[in-house]
C-alpha positions as CSV (number, residue, x, y, z in Angstrom):
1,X,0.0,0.0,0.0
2,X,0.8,3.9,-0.6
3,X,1.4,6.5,2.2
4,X,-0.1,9.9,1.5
5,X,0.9,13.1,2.5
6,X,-2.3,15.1,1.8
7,X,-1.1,18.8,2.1
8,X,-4.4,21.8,2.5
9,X,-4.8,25.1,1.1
10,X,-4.9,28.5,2.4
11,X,-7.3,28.5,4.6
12,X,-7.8,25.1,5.3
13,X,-6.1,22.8,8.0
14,X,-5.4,19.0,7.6
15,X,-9.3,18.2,9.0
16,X,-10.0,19.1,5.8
17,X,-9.1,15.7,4.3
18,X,-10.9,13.9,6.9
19,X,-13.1,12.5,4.8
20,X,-10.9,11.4,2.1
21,X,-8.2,10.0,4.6
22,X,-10.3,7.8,6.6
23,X,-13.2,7.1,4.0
24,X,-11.4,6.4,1.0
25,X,-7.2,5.4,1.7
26,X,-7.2,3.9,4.6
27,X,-10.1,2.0,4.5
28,X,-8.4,0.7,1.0
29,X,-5.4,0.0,3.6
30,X,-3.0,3.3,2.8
31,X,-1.3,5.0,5.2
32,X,-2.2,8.7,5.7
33,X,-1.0,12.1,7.5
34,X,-2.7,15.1,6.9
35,X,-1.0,18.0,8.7
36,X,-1.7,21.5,9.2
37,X,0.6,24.1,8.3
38,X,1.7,26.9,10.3
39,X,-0.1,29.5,11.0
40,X,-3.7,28.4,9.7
41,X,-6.4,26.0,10.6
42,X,-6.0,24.9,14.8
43,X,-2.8,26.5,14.4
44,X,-4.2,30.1,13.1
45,X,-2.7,31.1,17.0
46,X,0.6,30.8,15.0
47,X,0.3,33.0,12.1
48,X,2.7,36.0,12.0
49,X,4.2,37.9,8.9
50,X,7.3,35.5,9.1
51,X,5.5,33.1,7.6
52,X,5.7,32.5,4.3
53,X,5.7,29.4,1.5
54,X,8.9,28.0,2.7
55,X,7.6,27.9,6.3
56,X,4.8,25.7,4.8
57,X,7.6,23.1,3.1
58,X,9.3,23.2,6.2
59,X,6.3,22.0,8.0
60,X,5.6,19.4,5.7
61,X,9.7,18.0,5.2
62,X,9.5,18.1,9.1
63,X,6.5,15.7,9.2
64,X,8.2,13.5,6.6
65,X,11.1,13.2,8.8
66,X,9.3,12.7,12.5
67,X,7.0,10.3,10.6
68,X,10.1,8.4,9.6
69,X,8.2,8.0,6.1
70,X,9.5,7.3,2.3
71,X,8.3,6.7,-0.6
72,X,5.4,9.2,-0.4
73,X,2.2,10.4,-2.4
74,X,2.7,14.3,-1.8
75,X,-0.9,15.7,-2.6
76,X,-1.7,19.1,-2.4
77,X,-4.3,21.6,-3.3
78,X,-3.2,25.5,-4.2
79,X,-1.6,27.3,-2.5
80,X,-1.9,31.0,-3.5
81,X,-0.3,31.9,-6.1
82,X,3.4,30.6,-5.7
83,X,3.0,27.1,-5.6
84,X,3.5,25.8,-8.7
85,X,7.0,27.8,-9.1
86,X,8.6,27.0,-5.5
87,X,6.8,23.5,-3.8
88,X,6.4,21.9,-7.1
89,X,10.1,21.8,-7.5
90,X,11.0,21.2,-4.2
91,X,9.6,18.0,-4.2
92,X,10.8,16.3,-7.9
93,X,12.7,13.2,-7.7
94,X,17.0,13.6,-6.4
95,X,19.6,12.5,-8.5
96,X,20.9,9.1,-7.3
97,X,22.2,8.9,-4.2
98,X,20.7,12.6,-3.1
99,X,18.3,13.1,-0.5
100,X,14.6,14.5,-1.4
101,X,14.8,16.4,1.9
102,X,17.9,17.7,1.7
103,X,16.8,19.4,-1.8
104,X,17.0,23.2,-1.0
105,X,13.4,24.8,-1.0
106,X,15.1,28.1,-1.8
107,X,16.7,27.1,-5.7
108,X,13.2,24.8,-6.3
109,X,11.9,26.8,-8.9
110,X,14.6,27.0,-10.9
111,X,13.9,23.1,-11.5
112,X,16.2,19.9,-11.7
113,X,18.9,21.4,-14.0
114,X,19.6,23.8,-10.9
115,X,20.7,20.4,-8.4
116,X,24.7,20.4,-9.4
């Protein structure tokens, strides 16, 4: 079986997915987090101006790493309008022998030619 990272919008928190996590993937037997980034949802109590896009990849490389997991389904839905250039490429496959999470979120949208 897969294990899903299911990652929310702005505006949203990881209840969001409840549904979908316990109705749909783990009932087929997948394995499932769906956290809440900084600063919205339960954790609104966070938000600051500090926070930004690469706060939200951090939060989401941290759960990867205290979850011990690999080998992950990364979904997300949009997240304003820098998504797609910065968190799409943070999270393409390494080069051999590189780790995913060790990828720097900061030269991600310049894409896989960037990686030397």
């Amino acid at each position: 079986m897969a294990t899903f990272v299911l990652v929310h919008g702005a505006w949203h928190g990881g209840w969001c997915y409840k549904r979908v996590a316990a109705r749909l993937l783990r009932q087929a037997g997948h394995e499932v987090c769906t956290p809440t980034l900084t600063g919205l949802g339960e954790h609104a109590r966070l938000l600051n101006r500090a926070i930004d896009l690469d706060t939200h990849v951090q939060d989401i490389v941290g759960v990867i790493r205290c979850e011990e997991l690999s080998d992950v389904v990364l979904c997300g839905r949009a997240h304003r309008r820098r998504l797609g250039r910065r968190a799409h490429g943070a999270w393409w496959p390494p080069e051999s022998g590189r780790d995913r999470i060790a990828f720097s979120t900061h030269n991600a949208h310049e894409g896989p030619e960037a990686r030397t």
